[in-house]
C-alpha positions as CSV (number, residue, x, y, z in Angstrom):
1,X,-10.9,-16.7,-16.9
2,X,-11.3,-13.2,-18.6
3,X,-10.5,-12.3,-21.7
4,X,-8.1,-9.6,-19.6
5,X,-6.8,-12.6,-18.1
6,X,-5.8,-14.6,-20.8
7,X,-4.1,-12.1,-22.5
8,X,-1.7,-10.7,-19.8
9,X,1.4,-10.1,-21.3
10,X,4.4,-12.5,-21.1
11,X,7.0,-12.4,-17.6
12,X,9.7,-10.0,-17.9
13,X,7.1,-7.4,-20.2
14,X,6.8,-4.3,-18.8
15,X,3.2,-3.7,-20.8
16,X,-0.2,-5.4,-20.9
17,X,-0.7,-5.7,-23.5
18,X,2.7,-6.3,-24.8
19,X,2.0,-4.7,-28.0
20,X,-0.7,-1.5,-28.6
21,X,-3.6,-2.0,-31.2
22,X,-1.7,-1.6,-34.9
23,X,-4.8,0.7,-35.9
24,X,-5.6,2.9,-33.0
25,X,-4.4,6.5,-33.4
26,X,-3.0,7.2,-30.2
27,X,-1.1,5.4,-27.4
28,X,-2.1,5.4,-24.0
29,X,0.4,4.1,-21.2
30,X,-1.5,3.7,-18.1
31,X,0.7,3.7,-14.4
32,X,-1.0,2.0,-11.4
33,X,-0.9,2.8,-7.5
34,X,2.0,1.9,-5.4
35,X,1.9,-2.5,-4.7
36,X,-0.5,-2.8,-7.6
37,X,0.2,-3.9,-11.5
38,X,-1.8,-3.6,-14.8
39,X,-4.7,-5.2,-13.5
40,X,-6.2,-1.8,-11.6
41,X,-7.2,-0.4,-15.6
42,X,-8.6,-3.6,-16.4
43,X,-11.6,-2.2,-17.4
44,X,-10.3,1.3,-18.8
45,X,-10.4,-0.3,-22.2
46,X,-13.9,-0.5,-22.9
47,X,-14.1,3.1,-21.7
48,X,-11.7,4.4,-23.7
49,X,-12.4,5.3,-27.7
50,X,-11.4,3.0,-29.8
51,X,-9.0,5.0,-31.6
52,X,-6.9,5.1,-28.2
53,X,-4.8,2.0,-27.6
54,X,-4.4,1.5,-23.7
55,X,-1.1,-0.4,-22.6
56,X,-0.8,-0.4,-18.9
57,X,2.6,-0.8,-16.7
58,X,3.4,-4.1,-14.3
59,X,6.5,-3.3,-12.1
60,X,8.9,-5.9,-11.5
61,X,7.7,-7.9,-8.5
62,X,4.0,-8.1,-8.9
63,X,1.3,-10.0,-11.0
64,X,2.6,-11.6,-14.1
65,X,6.5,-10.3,-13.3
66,X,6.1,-11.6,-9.6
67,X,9.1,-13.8,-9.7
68,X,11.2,-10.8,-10.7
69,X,12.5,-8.7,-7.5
70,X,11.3,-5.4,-7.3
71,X,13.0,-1.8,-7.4
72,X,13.6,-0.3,-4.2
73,X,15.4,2.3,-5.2
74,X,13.4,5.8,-7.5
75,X,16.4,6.5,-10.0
76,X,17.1,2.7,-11.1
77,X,13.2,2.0,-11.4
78,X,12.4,5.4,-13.3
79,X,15.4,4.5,-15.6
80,X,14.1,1.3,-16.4
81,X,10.6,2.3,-16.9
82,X,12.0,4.8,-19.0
83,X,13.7,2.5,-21.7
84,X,11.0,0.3,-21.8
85,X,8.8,3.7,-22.7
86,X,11.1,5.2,-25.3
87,X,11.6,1.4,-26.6
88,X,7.7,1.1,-27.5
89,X,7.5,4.7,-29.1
90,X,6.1,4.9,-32.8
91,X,7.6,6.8,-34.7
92,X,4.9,9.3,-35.5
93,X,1.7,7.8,-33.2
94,X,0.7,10.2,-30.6
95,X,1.1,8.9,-27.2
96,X,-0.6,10.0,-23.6
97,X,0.6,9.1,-20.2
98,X,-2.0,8.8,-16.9
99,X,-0.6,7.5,-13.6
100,X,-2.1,7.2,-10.1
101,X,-0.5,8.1,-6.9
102,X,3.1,6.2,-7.5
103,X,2.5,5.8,-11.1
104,X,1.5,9.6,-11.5
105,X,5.5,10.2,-9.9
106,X,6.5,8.2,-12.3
107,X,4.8,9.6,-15.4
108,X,5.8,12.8,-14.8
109,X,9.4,12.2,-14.4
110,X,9.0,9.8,-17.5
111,X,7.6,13.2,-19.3
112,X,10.4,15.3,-17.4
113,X,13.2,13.1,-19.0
114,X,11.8,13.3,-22.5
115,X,11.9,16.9,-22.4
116,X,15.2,17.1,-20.9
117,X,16.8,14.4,-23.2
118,X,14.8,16.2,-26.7
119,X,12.7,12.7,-27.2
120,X,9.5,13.0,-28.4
121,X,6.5,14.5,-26.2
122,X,3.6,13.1,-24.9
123,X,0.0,14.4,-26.3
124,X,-1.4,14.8,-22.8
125,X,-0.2,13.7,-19.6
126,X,-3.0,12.6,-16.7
127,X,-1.8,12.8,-13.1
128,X,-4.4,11.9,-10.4
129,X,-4.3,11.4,-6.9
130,X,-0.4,13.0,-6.1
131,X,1.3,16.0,-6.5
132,X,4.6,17.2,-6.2
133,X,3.5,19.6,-3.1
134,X,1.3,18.8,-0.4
135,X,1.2,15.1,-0.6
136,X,2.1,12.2,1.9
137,X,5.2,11.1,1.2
138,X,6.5,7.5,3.1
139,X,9.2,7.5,5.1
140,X,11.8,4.2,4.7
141,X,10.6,3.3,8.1
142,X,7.0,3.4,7.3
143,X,8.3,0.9,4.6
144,X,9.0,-1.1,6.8
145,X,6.6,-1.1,9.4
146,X,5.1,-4.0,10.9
147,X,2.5,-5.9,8.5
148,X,-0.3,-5.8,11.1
149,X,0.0,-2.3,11.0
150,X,0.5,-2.0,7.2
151,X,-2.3,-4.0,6.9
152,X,-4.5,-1.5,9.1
153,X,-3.0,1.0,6.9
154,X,-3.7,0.1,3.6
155,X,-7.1,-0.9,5.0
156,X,-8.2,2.7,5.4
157,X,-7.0,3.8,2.2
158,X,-8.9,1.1,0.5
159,X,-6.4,0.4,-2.1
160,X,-7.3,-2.9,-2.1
161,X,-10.7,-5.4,-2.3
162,X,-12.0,-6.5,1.8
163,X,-11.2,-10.5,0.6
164,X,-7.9,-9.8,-0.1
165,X,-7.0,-9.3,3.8
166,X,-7.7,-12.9,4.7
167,X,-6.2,-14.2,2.0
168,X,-2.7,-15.3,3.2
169,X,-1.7,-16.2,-0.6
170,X,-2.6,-12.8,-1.7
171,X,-1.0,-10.7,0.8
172,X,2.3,-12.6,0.3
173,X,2.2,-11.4,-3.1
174,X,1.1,-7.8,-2.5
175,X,2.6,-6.5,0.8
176,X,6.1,-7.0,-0.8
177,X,5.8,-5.1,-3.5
178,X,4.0,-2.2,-1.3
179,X,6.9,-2.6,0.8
180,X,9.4,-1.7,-2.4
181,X,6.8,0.8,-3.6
182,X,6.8,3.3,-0.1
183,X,10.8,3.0,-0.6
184,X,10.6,3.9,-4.0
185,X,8.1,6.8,-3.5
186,X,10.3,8.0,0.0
187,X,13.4,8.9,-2.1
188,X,11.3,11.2,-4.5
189,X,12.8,14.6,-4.2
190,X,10.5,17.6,-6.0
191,X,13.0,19.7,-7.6
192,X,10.5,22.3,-9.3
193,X,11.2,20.4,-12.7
194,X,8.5,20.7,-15.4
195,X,7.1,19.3,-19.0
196,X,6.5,21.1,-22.1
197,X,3.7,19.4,-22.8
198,X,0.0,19.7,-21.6
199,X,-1.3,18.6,-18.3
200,X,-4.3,17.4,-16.7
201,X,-4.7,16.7,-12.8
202,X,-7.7,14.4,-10.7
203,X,-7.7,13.6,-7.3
204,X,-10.4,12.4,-4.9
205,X,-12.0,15.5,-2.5
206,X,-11.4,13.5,0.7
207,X,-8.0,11.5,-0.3
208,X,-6.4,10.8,3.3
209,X,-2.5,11.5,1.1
210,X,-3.7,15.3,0.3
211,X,-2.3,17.4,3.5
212,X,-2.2,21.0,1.7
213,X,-6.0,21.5,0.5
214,X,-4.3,23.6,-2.1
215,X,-1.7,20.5,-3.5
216,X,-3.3,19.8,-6.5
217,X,-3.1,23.5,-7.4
218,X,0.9,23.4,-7.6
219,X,0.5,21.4,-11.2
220,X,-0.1,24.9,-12.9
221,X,3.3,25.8,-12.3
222,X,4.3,22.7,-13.7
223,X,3.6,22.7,-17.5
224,X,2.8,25.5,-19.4
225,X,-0.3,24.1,-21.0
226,X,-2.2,22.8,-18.0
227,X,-5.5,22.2,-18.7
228,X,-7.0,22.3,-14.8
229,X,-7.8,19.6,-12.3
230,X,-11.5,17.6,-12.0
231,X,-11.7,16.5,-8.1
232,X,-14.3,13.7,-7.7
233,X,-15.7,12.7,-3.9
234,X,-14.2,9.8,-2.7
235,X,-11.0,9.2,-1.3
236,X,-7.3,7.8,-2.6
237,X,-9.3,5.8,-4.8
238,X,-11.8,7.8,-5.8
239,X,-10.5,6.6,-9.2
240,X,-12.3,3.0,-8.9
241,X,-15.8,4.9,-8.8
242,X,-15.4,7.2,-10.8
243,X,-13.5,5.7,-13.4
244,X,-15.7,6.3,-16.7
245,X,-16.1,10.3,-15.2
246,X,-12.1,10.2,-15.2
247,X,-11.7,8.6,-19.0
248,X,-14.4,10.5,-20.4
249,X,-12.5,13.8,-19.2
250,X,-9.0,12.6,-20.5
251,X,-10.5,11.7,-23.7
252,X,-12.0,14.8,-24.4
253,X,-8.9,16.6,-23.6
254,X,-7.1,14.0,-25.8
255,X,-9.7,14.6,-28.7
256,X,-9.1,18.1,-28.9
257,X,-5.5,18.1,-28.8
258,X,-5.4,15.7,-31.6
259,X,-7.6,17.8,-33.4
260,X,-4.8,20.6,-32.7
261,X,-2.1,19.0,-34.0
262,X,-3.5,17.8,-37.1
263,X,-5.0,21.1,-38.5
């Protein structure tokens, strides 16, 4: 078992691991894909500096909180993942947010609700593979579409490893939470909203989701610090490949942000 393994954090914890590094000098919260937990970053640790403390997000319904029923519904599960955020926040440690696809949705409205509500903002926030225009968005029938066809689906995406597909005991575990995910992510409603603090965008140069070519160009309306995108070949999960490219980037960005706000 890996050390990753052994120290996935407790049933019912929104964060793995539960608590963030004491010493580290920023907090990173990391969002996976739609259907997927904390494990999808499981190597972003060693990537990262060590001053950056990585905690990344299991939604109810998957991995070590499987026995808990997932959201199906955006506003509950953004409220939710909302308290747990403001909950863990230091009260002077920097913190960065970076989601994928679903978690990137969720991040953003995360850093959307700070602003409105006068909490704390993040350092940096890191949104790859969605944006709020020009994206696939599920329908709630796609949700529930047959799971020979989901299958297929998620298949050409490539959102998950080949041996997981005739593994009966894994797909129980993954399709329903993919199933809660497209629901959750069919009920998002872009309402032009924006953050106050900087931005970041990545995305794969052939992700099968992207239907404007120009989509990832909206974020600069979107915060008035945006610091551009970095597109990467590869698909929807271009971010698997290309993963120490994508921490490398963020880092720097983070780097010279903290640099900025402790002159």
């Amino acid at each position: 078992m890996s050390g990753y393994d052994q120290d996935m954090s407790t049933a019912g914890s929104w964060f793995h691991p539960v608590g963030p590094d004491p010493d580290a000098r920023i907090r990173l919260f990391l969002l996976p894909h739609a259907g997927s937990g904390a494990i999808i970053y499981r190597d972003w640790p060693s990537m990262l500096p060590s001053d950056v403390s990585a905690q990344a997000v299991t939604l109810p319904g998957r991995h070590n909180r499987r026995a808990e029923e997932p959201y199906e519904d955006f506003e509950p599960l953004l409220d939710g993942l909302y308290e747990a955020v403001l909950d863990e926040l230091d009260d002077d440690r920097p913190f960065a947010i970076f989601g994928h696809c679903l978690g990137a949705q969720l991040g953003f409205r995360v850093a959307v609700r700070l602003k409105e509500e006068g909490e704390r903002q993040p350092l940096l926030l890191g949104m790859s593979g969605w944006s709020p225009i020009g994206f696939f968005k599920p329908t709630e029938e796609q949700s529930r579409m047959p799971e020979a066809e989901m299958l297929e689906w998620i298949k050409k995406l490539g959102s998950f490893p080949a041996e997981v597909y005739d593994n009966p005991e894994m797909l129980a575990l993954i399709v329903p939470a993919l199933r809660a995910d497209l629901r959750v992510s069919a009920q998002y409603e872009d309402d032009g909203a924006t953050v106050s603090c900087p931005l970041a965008s990545y995305g794969g140069d052939c992700d099968p989701l992207q239907e404007a070519p120009d989509a990832m160009t909206h974020w600069a309306d979107r915060s008035p610090q945006y610091l551009g995108h970095r597109g990467f070949s590869g698909g929807h999960f271009y971010i698997d490949t290309h993963a120490l490219a994508v921490t490398t980037d963020f880092s720097r960005h983070l780097r010279r942000l903290t640099a900025q706000t402790t002159r």
